[in-house]
Each structure stands twice: as C-alpha cells, then as structure tokens.
C-alpha positions as CSV (number, residue, x, y, z in Angstrom):
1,X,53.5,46.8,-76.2
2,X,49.7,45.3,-76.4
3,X,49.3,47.8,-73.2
4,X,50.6,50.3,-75.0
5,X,47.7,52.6,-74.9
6,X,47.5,53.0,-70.9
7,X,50.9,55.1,-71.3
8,X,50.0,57.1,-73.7
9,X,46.1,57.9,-71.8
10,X,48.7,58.4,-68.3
11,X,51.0,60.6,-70.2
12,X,48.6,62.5,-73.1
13,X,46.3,63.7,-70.5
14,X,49.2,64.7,-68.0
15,X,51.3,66.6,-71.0
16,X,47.1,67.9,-72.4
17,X,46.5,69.5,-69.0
18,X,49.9,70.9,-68.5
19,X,50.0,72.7,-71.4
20,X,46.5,73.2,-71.5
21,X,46.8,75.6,-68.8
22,X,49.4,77.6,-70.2
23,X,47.4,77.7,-72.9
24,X,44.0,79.0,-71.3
25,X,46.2,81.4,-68.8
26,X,47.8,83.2,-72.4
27,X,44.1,83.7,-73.7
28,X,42.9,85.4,-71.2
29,X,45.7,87.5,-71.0
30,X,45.2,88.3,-74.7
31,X,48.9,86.8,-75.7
32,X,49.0,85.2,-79.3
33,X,49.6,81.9,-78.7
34,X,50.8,80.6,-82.4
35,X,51.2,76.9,-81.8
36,X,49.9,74.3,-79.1
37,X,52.0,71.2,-79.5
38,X,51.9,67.4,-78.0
39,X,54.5,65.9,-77.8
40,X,58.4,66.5,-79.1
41,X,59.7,65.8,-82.7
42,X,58.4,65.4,-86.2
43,X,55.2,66.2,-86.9
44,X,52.5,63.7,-87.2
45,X,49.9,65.8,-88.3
46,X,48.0,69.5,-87.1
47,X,45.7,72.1,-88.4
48,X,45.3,75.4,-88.1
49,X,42.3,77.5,-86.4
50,X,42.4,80.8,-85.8
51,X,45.5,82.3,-84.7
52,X,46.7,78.9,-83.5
53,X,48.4,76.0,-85.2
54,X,47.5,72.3,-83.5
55,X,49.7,69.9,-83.3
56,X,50.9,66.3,-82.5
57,X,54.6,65.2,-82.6
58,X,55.9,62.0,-82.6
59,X,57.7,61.6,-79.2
60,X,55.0,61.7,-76.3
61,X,57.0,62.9,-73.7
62,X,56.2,66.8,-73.1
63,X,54.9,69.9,-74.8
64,X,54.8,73.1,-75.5
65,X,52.6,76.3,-76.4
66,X,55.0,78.8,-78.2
67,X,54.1,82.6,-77.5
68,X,54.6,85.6,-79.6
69,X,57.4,87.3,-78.0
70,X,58.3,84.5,-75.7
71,X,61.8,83.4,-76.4
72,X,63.9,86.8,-75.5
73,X,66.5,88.5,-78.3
74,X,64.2,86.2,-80.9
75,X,64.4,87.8,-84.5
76,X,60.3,87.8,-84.2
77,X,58.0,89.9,-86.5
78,X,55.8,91.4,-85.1
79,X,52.8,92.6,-86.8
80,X,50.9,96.1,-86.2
81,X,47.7,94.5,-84.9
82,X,49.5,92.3,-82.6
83,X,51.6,94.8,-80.9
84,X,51.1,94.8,-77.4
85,X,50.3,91.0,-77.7
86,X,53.3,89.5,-77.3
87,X,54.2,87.2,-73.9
88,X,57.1,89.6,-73.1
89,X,54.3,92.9,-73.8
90,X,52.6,91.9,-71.2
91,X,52.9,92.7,-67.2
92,X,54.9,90.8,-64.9
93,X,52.0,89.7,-62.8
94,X,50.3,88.2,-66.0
95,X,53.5,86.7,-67.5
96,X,53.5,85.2,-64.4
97,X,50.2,83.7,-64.4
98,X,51.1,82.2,-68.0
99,X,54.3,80.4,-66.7
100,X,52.7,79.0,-63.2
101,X,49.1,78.1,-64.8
102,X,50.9,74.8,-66.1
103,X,52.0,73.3,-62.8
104,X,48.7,74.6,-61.4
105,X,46.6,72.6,-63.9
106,X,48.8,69.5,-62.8
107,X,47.6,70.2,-59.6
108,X,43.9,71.0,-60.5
109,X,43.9,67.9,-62.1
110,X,44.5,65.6,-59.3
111,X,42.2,67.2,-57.5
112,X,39.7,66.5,-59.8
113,X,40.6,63.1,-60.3
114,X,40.7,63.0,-55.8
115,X,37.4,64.5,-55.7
116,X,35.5,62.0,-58.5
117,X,37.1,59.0,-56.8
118,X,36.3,60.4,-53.2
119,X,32.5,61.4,-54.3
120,X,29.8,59.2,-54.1
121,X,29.1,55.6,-51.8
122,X,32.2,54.4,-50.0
123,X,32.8,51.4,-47.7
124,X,35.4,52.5,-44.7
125,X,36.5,50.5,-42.0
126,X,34.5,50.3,-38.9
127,X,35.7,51.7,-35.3
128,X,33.9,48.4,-34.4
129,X,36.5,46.7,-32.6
130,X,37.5,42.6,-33.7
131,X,40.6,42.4,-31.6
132,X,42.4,44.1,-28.9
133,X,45.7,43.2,-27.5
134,X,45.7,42.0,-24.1
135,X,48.0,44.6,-21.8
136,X,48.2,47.2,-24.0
137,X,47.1,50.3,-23.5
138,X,43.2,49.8,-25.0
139,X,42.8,46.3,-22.6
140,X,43.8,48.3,-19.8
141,X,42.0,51.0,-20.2
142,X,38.6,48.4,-20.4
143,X,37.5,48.1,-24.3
144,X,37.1,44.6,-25.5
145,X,36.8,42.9,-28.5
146,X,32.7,43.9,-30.2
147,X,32.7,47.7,-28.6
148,X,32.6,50.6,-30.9
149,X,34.7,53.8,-30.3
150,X,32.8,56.8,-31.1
151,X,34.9,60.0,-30.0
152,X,38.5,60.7,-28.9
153,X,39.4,63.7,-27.4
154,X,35.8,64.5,-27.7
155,X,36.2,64.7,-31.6
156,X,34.3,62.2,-33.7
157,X,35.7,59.3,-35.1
158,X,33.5,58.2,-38.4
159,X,35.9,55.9,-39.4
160,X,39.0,53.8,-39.0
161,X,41.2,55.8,-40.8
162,X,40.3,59.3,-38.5
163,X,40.8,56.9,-35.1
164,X,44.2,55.2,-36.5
165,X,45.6,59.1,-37.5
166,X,44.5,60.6,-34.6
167,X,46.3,57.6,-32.2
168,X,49.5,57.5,-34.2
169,X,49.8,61.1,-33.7
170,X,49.8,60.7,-30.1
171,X,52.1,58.3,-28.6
172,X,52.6,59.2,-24.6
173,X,49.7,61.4,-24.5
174,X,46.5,60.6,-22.7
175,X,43.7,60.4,-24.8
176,X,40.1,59.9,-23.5
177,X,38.1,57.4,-25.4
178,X,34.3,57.4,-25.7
179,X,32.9,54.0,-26.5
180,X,30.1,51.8,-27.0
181,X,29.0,48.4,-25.8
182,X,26.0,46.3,-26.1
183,X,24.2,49.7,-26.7
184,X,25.9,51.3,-23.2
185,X,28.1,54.4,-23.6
186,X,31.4,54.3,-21.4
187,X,34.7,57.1,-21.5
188,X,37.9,55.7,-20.6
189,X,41.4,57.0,-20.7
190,X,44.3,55.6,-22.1
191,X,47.7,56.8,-23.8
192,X,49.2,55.3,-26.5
193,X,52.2,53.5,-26.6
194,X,55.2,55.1,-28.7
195,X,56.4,53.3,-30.9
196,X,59.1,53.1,-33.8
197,X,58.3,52.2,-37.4
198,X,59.9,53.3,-41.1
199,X,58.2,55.6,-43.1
200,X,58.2,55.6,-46.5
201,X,61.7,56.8,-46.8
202,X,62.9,53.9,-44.7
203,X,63.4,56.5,-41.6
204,X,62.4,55.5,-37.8
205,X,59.3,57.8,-36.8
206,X,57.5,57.6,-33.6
207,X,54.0,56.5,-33.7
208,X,51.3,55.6,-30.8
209,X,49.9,52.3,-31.1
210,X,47.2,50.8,-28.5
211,X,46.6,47.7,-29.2
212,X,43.8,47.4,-31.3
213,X,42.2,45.9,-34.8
214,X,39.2,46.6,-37.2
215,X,40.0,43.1,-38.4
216,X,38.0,39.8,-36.6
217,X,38.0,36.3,-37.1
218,X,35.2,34.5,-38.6
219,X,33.6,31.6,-35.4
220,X,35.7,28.9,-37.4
221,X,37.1,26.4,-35.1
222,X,40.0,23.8,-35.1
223,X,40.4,21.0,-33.0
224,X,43.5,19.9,-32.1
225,X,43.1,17.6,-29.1
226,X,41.4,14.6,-30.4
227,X,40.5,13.9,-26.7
228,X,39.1,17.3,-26.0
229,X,34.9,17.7,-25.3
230,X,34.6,19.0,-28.9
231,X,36.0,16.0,-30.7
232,X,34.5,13.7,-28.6
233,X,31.5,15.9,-30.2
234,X,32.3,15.0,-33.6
235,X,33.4,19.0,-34.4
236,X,35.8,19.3,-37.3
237,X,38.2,21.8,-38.4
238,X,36.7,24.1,-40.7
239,X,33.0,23.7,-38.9
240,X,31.6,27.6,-38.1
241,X,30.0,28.5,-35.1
242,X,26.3,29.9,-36.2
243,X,24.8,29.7,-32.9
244,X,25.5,28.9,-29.2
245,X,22.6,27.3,-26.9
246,X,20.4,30.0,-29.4
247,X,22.3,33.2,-29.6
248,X,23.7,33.8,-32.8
249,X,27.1,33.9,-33.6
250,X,28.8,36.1,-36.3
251,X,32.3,36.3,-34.7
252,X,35.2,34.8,-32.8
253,X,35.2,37.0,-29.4
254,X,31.9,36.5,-29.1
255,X,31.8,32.6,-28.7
256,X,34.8,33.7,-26.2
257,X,32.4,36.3,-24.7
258,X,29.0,33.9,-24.3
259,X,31.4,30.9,-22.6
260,X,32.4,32.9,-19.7
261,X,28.9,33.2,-19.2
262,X,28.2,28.9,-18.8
263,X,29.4,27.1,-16.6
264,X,31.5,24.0,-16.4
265,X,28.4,21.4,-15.6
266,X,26.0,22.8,-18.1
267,X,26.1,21.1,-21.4
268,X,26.6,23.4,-24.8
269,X,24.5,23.4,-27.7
270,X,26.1,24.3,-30.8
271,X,24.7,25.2,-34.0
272,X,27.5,24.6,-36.6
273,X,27.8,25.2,-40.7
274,X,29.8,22.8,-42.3
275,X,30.1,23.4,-46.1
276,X,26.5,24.2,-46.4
277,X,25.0,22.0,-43.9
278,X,23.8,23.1,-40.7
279,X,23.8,20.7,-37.8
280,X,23.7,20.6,-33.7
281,X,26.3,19.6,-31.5
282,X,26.1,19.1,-27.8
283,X,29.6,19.7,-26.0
284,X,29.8,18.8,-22.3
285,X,32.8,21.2,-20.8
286,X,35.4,19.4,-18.8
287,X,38.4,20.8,-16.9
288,X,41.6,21.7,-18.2
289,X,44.3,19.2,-18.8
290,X,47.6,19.7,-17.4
291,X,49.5,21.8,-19.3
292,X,46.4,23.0,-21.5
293,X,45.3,26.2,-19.8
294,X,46.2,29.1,-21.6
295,X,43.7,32.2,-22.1
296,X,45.1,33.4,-25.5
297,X,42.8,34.9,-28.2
298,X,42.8,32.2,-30.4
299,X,41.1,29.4,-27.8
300,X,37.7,29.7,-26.2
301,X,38.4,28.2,-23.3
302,X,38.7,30.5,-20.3
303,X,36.7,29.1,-17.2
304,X,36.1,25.3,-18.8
305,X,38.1,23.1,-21.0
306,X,35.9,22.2,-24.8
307,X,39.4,22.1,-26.9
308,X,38.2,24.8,-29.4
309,X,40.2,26.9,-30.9
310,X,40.2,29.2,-34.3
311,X,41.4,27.8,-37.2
312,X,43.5,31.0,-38.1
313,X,46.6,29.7,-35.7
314,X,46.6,26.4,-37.2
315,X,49.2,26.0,-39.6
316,X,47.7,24.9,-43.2
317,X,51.2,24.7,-44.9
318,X,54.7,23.6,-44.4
319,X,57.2,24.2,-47.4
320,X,59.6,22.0,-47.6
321,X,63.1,22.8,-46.6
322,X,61.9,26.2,-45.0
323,X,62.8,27.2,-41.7
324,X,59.3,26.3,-39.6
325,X,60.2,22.8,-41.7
326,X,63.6,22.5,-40.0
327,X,62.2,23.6,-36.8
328,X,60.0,20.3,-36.9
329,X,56.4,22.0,-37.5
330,X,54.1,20.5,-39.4
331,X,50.6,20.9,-40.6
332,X,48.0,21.1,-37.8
333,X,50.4,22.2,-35.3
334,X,48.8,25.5,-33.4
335,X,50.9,27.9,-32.6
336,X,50.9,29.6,-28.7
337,X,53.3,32.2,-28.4
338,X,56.8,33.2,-29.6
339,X,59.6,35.2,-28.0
340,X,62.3,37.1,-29.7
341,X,66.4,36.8,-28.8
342,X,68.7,39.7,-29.1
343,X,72.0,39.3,-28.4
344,X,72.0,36.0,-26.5
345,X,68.8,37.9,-24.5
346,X,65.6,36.1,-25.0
347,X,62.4,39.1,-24.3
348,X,59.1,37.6,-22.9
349,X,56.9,35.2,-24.8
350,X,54.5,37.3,-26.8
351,X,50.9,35.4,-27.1
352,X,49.8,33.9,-30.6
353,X,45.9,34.8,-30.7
354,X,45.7,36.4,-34.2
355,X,48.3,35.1,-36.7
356,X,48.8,38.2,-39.0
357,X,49.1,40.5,-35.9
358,X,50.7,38.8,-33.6
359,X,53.6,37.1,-36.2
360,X,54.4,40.7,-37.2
361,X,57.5,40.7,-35.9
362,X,58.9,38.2,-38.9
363,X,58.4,41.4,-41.2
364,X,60.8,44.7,-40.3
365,X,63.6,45.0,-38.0
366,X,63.2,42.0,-35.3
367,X,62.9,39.4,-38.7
368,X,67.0,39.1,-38.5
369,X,66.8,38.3,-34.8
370,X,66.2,34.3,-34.0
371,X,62.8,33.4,-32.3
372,X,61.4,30.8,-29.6
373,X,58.2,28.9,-30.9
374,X,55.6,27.0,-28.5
375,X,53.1,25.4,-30.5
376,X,50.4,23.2,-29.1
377,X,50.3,19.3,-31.2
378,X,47.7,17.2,-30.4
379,X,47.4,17.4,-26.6
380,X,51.0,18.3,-26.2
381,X,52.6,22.1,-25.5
382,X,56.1,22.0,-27.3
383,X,59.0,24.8,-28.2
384,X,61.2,25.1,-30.8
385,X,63.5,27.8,-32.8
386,X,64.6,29.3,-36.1
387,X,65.5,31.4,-37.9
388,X,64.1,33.1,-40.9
389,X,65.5,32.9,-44.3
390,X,66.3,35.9,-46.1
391,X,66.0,36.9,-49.5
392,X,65.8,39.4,-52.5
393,X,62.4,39.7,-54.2
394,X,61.2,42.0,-57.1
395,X,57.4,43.3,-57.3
396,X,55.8,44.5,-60.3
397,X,57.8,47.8,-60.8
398,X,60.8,46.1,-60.3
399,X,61.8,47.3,-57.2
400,X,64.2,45.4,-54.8
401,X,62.8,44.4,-51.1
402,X,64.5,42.0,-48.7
403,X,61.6,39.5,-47.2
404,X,61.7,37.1,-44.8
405,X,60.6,33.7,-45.3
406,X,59.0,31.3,-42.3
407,X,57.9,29.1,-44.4
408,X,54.6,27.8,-42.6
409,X,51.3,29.0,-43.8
410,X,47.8,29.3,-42.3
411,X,44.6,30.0,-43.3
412,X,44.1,33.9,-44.0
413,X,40.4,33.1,-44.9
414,X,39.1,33.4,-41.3
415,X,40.4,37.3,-40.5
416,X,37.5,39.3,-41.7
417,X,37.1,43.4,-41.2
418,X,34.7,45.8,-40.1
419,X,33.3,47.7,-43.0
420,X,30.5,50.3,-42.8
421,X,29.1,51.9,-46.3
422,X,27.9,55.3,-46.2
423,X,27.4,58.4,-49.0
424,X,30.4,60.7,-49.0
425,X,29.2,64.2,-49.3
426,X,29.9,66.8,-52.3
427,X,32.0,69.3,-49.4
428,X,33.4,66.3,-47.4
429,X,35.0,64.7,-51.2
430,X,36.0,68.4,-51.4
431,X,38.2,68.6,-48.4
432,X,39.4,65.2,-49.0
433,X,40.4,65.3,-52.7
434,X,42.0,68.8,-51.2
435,X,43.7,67.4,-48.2
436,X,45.3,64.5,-50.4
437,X,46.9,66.8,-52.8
438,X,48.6,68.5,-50.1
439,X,49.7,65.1,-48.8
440,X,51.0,63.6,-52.5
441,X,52.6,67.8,-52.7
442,X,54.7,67.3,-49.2
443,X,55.3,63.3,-49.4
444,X,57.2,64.1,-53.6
445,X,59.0,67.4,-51.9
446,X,60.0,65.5,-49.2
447,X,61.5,62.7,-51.7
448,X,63.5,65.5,-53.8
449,X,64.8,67.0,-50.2
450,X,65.7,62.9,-49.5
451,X,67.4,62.3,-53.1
452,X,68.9,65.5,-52.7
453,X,70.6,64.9,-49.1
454,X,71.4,61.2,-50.7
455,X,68.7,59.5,-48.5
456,X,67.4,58.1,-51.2
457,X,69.5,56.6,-54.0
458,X,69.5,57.8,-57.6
459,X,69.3,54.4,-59.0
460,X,65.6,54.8,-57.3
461,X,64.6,57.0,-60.3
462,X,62.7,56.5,-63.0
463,X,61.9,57.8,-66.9
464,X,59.5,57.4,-69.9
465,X,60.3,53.4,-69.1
466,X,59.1,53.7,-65.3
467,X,56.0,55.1,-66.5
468,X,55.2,52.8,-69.7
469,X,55.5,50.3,-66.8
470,X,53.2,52.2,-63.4
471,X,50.5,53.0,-66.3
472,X,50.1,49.2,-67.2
473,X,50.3,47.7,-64.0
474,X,48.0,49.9,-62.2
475,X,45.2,49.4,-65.1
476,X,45.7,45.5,-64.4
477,X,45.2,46.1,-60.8
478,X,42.1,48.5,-61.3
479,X,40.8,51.9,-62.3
480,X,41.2,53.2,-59.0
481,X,44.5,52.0,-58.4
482,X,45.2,53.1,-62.0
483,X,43.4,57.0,-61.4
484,X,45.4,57.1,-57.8
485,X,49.0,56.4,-59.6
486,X,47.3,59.4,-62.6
487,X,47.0,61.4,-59.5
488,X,50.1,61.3,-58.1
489,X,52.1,61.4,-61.2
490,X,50.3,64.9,-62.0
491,X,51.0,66.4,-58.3
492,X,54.7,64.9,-58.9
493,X,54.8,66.7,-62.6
494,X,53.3,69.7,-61.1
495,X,55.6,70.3,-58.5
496,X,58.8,69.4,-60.7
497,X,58.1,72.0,-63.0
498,X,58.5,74.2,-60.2
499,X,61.7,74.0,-59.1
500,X,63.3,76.8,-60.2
501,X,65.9,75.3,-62.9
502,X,66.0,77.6,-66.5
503,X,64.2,75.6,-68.9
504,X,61.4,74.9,-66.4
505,X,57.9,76.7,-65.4
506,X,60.2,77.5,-62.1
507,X,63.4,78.8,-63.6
508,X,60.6,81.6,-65.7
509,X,59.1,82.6,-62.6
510,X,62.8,82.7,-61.1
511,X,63.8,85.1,-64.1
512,X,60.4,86.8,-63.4
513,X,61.0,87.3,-59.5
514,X,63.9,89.0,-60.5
515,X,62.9,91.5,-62.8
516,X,59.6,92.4,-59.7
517,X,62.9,93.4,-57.3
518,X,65.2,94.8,-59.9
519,X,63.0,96.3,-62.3
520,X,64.2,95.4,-65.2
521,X,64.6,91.9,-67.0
522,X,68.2,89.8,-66.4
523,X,70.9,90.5,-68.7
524,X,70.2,88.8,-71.9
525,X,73.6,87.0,-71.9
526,X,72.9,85.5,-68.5
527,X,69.6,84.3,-69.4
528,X,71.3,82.4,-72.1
529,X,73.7,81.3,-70.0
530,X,71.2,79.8,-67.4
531,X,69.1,78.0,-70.2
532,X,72.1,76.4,-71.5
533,X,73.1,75.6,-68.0
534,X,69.5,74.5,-67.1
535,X,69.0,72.2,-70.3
536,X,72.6,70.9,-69.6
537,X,70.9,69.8,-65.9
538,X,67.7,68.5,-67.5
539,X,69.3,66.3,-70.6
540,X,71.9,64.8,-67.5
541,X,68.7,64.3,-65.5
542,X,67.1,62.2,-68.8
543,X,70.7,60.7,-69.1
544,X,70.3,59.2,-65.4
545,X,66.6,57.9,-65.5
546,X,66.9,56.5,-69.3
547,X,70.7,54.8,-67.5
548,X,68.1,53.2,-64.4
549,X,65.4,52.4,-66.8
550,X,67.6,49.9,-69.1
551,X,69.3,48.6,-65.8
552,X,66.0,47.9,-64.0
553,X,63.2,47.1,-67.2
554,X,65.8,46.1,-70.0
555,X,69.1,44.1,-68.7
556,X,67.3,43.9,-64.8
C-alpha cells in the first residue's frame, strides 16, 4: 500500500477528465449542473460554489456530474429561473454532446499525454544496417552489413520503425530499396519474405521479413583455438578491436569487411582495448585447418585463417542440470549452427552468426520441436541435441506465459544498436500522438470483439486490483512507461463508455438515437427496464473482474 498514491494519480486524473468533460460540455450548453462528484460512496468532504456542489467520495472508482432534469420521471423541482435549464430541456444534439463529451475527454487526454511524450528530442533506431542475413531477401538483393537504407518504394524512411512497418506490410511484394554505402547511392529490388507470427491476440498474421537488423556487435573477439594465429598473438577473449593496420574499428562487420581486403602473407596489425589499456598485436594469417572453414557472421575469417571470432556466440553460462548441460556444452564452447526436427524430419542447419537472432527459434512455435547443435570447442567442430525445457512463469502483472529454457547463456553485452537523435517537430508529435490513439482505439475494440467471440478468456480481465497493480509497476519501470500505461487505460475507459449498455455514456446516446428517428423519447417503463437490465450487466461485469482479481493478486 506504500505505492498507494500511483493508483489513485492513474485513476483520479482518468475519473477528473471523464467527468470533467461532461462537466464543461453541460456549461456551455447552459444545463445546471448541481453536483460534480469523485468518486462513489460517503462523502469525504465538498463545498459549494455557485450553482455547483464539489465533491469527493470515499470509493475512487468513478464519478459523476448530476444534471437538473437528468434522471427521467424524477420528482425534481424545478425553479422559475431555471426553466429551460434542465439536461432533458435541452436539444437532442446538445444532450448529446453532454453524454459523448466524457469518452471524448478520455480520448483527448491520451492524446495529450501522446503528444508531450512524442514532443521534443528523441533517439530512434538507425536504418543503418548491423546485420543482414545471408540468403534472404536483403543479401540477395546486395545490402551488406554498414549500408544505410534511405527510401522504399521511393518514400523516405527516417527511421527504423517507418522501414520495419512498411516491410511487414509487404510480404511477396517487390519493393525497391534505395541505399547508401561508403557515401555511394545504389537502388535494388527485393520482396520480402512472408512470414507467420502471433499477434497480440496469440493469432497467426502474415508479415514480410528480409533479413535484416538495426542491432551490431561491438569488434569483441573470442578465441577458441588456442593454436590459431591470434592466440599465438597473445589475443584474449574480451580484447576489442580499435584499429586494424590503422583504420579504425567501431564494429564487427567491419573487421569482417577490412580482412577480405589483406591477404594471407601480409601480417596484421591490431590495435586492441583490453579493460582500459590499449596495446598492438601483430597476427600473421595462416590457412584454414581442416574442418575450420566456415564463413558465418560470427568469425572473421573468410579468405585466411586468424581464429577470431565474436565473443557474442561463446557461451558464458551453463546452468546446471539444464538441457545445453545435458547435451554436454560447456562454457567457452561456440556455437555454429542449429537445425530444427519435425516429425522425425530434420530442416537444414541454420548458421549461428548473431546469438539473439539466430537462436530465435527456442522462443514461439519451433521451441517444442527438438534441435541439432554444432558447436566449435577448441579446434574441434562437434554436434549434439536437446530439447528445451518447458515451464510456467509469472511477470509483474501476474500474467501466465509458457517459456522455454536452454539453459546456456552468452554474453548480451557485445549486440549494440543503431540510434540517431533528432528534434521531433510540434506537427510531426501531432500526427503521432494522433496516429497512436487510433492504434490503442482499434487494438482495445479488437480485444472486446476477441473476449466477446471467446478468443480471449475472461479470466484475462481485470478490476480496481489490476489497476492498483499496472499503476505501481509501470512508475517503477519509469515515467514513460508509467504515462504510456495512463494512455492507454484512458483510450480503453474512453471507448468502454461507449458501448451502448444503459447505465453507460453509450446506452444515453443509444436512448438519444432513438428519440432523433422516432421523435419522441422511449417509453419511460422501458427506459427503466434497460437501466435495470444495464446495471444488472455492469455489477455481473464488477462481479467477474473483482472474482479474477482475488484469484490472480490475492490467492494467485
């Protein structure tokens, strides 16, 4: 309860805008608005100014502003001077206004909390390329790691995020690709692979993919082969590559990049940091041994043999009794490739050059399947198999996932990424803050379609609990975490209160559509009907999130 105060800033500003706008929307249609009220219960305390009595109940979850005239067949007096102000007085366009004004402001506010967050200097992620895949469709079409894409489809790409949208919305079409390299401007054409991953809703959709990362590796080598050029050296795991025979170094691809350029009887100067010491390093190439010659990612051997490799695909880590501990691999051991087997059916040996991206297939789908390891040790190339371990875990909201465990760690400290830092514009955080309302609006009426069709479970639902809980742990994890969570709760609360259930923002303007076509209000006995029906549907609805709240937070 010490974090008790992030709840009630998440869900008194939420409730304070929400009503707020009814609020504002009933003044300027000159309705008396007699009490504006945060919060449900007894009374904690409120004054009175003007026309309008302020208050603040006891239980903070909702609010109201009460209307003259606004409950129908309400034994209300109404006095001479006020006549004509009364909510049910007024036209239907206006009364209409009143009852929508709420939601809007819901919505108004995350697009003001969008548009502070979006304003102002930003890092993004780079179009620089650090790694791309060799045979898919970016390889073939001739970028390499270091070049820069600047257009697709002759549209600019500023950042990461615009290239990776405009690919995954394309898979099988052919895109042209302008690009840069060594400040030389090429166009290629490639089309992207399609491919299948879950959405959000745990449904297969079709996304392009080409083979391609913002991320690179730091020039941190490992060596393996302690009879290799660079141990003979004296190179150590952990040394970094500053310079080689003069040209500076600052990432993996490009030690790759300046040793196809040497040749095998010219000797290599290195300049190398280890901790914070610099020091040189002369490497005399040799050729491959048998068995040795593999041109993955993650070695810079091509043309000549020097035994250096990254440090990323070393392993770091073994647990104990995990499955890459039963498999035999230990700490030190590179790994080279891995192939997956399906139903007796082993596919093609997939190339190890980037541990994060090229291991991706032990999270999702493929993790059930049983996989074929080759992993260098020493100066040896050996297989094995496993399979991963699964099991239940619990994050922070206390939501159930099923992860895989391998068991054998490296180290993540050597992928870096591409950032560039630039000022966003007042009109470009404009149509940003805009464009991600719409999203959070489609992605929560999407949910209510999925919970509706029984996609998604009800247990998945949450209450006054779920919240307590998303308003404390996104604080811990940072204001813009915590204002991006705000943000989406107030879309979600805006959009909820439209559905058109009696009782609710929606069910009014339901009541109020009706009396546009028919001219003339519904019966007064259905409309109590309907309210008793729609609070019969909203108290069940508390029923079911308070039921999933103890399960998950209290006995869970």
């Amino acid at each position: 309860l010490q974090n008790a105060h992030w709840f009630i800033i998440l869900i008194g500003a939420l409730i304070f805008f929400h009503e707020l706008g009814h609020f504002l929307v009933a003044k300027a249609c000159d309705v008396k608005v007699l009490r504006f009220a945060l919060g449900f219960g007894p009374k904690i305390f409120g004054y009175e100014k003007g026309e309008t009595e302020y208050q603040l109940r006891a239980l903070p979850l909702g609010g109201y502003v009460k209307m003259l005239g606004e409950i129908p067949g309400e034994d209300e007096e109404i006095a001479p001077e006020d006549e004509g102000r009364s909510f049910d007085a007024k036209p239907i366009w206006q009364r209409a206004a009143i009852a929508f004004a709420g939601p809007a402001f819901n919505l108004i506010l995350a697009f003001i909390v969008y548009f502070i967050m979006f304003s102002g200097t930003h890092q993004f992620g780079a179009t620089k390329l650090g790694i791309v895949s060799k045979g898919q469709p970016a390889w073939q079409a001739g970028l390499r790691p270091g070049d820069t894409i600047h257009a697709v489809n002759g549209e600019q790409t500023e950042h990461w995020e615009q290239l990776r949208q405009v690919i995954a919305s394309n898979p099988d079409k052919d895109l042209q690709i302008d690009y840069e390299r060594n400040g030389e401007k090429y166009t290629g054409t490639l089309r992207p692979n399609a491919h299948s991953q879950e959405n959000v809703f745990k449904e297969l959709e079709t996304k392009g993919r080409i083979g391609i990362s913002l991320q690179y590796l730091k020039p941190v080598v490992a060596v393996i082969d302690e009879t290799s050029p660079a141990a003979l050296a004296g190179i150590q795991n952990g040394d970094q590559i500053v310079s080689i025979n003069n040209n500076v170094i600052s990432a993996w691809h490009e030690i790759r990049q300046q040793f196809t350029k040497l040749s095998k009887q010219s000797p290599i100067t290195l300049t190398l940091k280890r901790e914070e010491q610099e020091m040189q390093k002369e490497i005399v190439p040799s050729d491959f041994p048998e068995g040795l010659k593999n041109d993955i990612f993650s070695s810079a051997d091509s043309v000549f043999y020097t035994g250096l490799v990254n440090l990323d695909t070393i392993i770091d880590k073994v647990e104990e009794d995990s499955p890459a501990a039963k498999s035999g691999l230990v700490k030190n051991d590179r790994l080279l490739s891995i192939a997956i087997e399906r139903e007796g059916e082993v596919s093609p040996a997939t190339p190890i050059g980037v541990w994060a991206i090229d291991l991706s297939a032990f999270q999702g789908s493929d993790a059930r399947s049983r996989f074929h390891l080759t992993y260098q040790r020493g100066a040896k190339i050996k297989e094995t198999q496993l399979q991963l371990e699964a099991r239940e875990e619990t994050d922070d909201f206390k939501n159930k996932r099923t992860v895989y465990r391998f068991g054998a760690h490296n180290n993540n400290t050597v992928l870096d990424t591409y950032l560039l830092e630039r000022q966003v514009s007042v009109g470009e955080a404009f149509y940003e803050a805009n464009l991600q309302v719409l999203e959070d609006t489609n992605m929560i009426i999407k949910g209510i379609a999925k919970i509706v069709q029984g996609v998604i479970p009800l247990d998945t639902m949450g209450g006054p609990i779920m919240l307590f809980v998303i308003a404390e742990k996104s604080a811990k994890r940072g204001w813009d975490f915590f204002f991006r969570m705000f943000a989406m709760i107030s879309v979600n609360l805006g959009i909820l209160n439209l559905f058109p259930l009696p009782v609710l923002d929606g069910g009014q303007l339901m009541f109020l559509g009706y009396e546009a076509i028919r001219r003339r209000p519904p019966p007064m006995r259905f409309r109590e009907l309907a309210n008793v029906f729609g609070l019969g549907m909203l108290l069940l609805l508390m029923v079911l999130v308070f039921h999933n709240d103890i399960i998950r937070y209290v006995l869970g």
